[in-house]
TIFI-543521 format. One record per residue (C-alpha): residue in one letter; x, y, z. Coordinates in steps of 0.25 Angstrom, whole numbers, padded with zeros to 4 digits, always signed. Layout:
% TIFI-543521
AXYZ
...
This chain:
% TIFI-543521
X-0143+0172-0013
X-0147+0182-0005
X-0155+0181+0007
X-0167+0191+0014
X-0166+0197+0027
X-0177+0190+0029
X-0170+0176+0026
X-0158+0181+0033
X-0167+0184+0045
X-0173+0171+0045
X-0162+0161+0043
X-0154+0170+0055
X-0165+0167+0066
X-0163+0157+0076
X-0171+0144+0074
X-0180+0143+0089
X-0173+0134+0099
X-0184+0120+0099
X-0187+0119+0113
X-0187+0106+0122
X-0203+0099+0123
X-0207+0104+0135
X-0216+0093+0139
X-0230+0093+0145
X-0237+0103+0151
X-0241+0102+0166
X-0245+0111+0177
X-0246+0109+0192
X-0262+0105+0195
X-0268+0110+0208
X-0282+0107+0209
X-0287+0112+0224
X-0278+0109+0234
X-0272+0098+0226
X-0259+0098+0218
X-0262+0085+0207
X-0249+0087+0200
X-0249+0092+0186
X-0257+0092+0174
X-0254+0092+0158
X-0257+0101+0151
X-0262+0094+0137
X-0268+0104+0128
X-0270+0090+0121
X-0282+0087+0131
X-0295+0090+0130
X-0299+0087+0145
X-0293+0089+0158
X-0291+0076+0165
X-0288+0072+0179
X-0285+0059+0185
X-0296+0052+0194
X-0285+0051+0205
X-0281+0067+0204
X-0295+0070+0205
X-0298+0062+0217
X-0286+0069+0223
X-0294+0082+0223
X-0308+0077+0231
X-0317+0085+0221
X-0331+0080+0219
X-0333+0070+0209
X-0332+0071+0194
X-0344+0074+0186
X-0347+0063+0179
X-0343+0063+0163
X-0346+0053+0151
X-0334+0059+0142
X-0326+0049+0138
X-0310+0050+0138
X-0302+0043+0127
X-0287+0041+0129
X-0276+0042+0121
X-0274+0026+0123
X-0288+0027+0117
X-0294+0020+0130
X-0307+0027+0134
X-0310+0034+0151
X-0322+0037+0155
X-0318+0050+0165
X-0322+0049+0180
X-0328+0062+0177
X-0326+0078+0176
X-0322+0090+0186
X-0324+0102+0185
X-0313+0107+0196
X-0318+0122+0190
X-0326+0128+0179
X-0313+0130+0172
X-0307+0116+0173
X-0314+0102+0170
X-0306+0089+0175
X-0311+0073+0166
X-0307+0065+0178
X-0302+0052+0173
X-0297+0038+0183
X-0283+0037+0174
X-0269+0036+0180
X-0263+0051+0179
X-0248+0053+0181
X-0246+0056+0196
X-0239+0071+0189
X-0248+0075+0179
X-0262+0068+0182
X-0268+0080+0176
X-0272+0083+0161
X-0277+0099+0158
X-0282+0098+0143
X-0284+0110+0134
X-0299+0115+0140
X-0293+0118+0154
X-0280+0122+0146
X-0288+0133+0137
X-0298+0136+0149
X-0285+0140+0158
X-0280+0148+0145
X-0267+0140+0146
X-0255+0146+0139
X-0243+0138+0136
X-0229+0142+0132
X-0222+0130+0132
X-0209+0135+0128
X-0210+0142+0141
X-0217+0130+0149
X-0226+0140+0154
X-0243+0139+0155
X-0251+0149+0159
X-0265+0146+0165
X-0276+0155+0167
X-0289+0155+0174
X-0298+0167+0176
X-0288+0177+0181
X-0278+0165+0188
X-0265+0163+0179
X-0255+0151+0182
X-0241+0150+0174
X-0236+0137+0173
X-0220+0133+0171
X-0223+0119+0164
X-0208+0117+0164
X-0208+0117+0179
X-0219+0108+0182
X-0216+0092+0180
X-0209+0088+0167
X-0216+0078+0161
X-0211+0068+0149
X-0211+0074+0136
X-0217+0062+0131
X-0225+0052+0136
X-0228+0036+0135
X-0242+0038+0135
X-0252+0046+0130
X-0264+0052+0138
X-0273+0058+0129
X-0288+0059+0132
X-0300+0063+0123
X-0313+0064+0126
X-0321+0056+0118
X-0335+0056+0123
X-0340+0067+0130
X-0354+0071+0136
């Protein structure tokens, strides 16, 4: 059998090497004049959700009330302490659950897509931009999370007003 240079070619290129999982994605959170440690970065979420007790932390005025109701993935159902606004950019559910001292921050896909996050996880680098304000993030070099986890935080929201 004779074979084409195009099979020739193709069976003579190197397979890709599979790479190892490079875990979750956080980032260093700084809001103000506080460091509250990291936050994931779950393009699974569709809020951004900050514990009570980080945003008690920050001594900003109270939450705006809000009747949205949050379903976890445990299916047990929280009613939010309310909403921030930190900027016209970013908008916080405030939620009284116990966060991990590390990561107490979750950023979903709206502050994601609003801060035209680009990922390149082969790299373990994100880029963030705001208006004319560009950050470049080493994920590999901020804390190394589990790349699996015993418990699931998954949060919907199942009533909203």
């Amino acid at each position: 059998m004779e074979l084409t240079e195009e099979c020739t070619s193709r069976i003579q290129r190197k397979l890709l090497q599979k790479l190892k999982d490079p875990g979750s994605f956080t980032i260093p959170v700084r809001i103000g004049e506080v460091d509250v440690g990291h936050a994931l970065c779950d393009l699974g979420a569709s809020i951004n959700l900050m514990p009570l007790s980080v945003f008690s932390k920050l001594g900003l005025e109270a939450p705006r009330p809000t009747t949205d109701m949050l379903k976890l993935a445990d299916r047990s159902i929280f009613h939010p302490e309310g909403v921030i606004c930190y900027t016209p950019y970013f908008h916080f559910i405030i939620l009284d659950y116990e966060d991990d001292e590390q990561v107490p921050i979750i950023l979903g896909r709206p502050l994601l897509a609003t801060a035209d996050a680009v990922i390149n996880v082969r790299e373990g680098k994100m880029i963030l931009r705001v208006d004319y304000v560009e950050a470049v993030f080493n994920v590999y070099m901020a804390i190394q999370l589990p790349s699996h986890y015993e418990d699931l935080a998954m949060i919907s929201v199942i009533q909203k007003k």
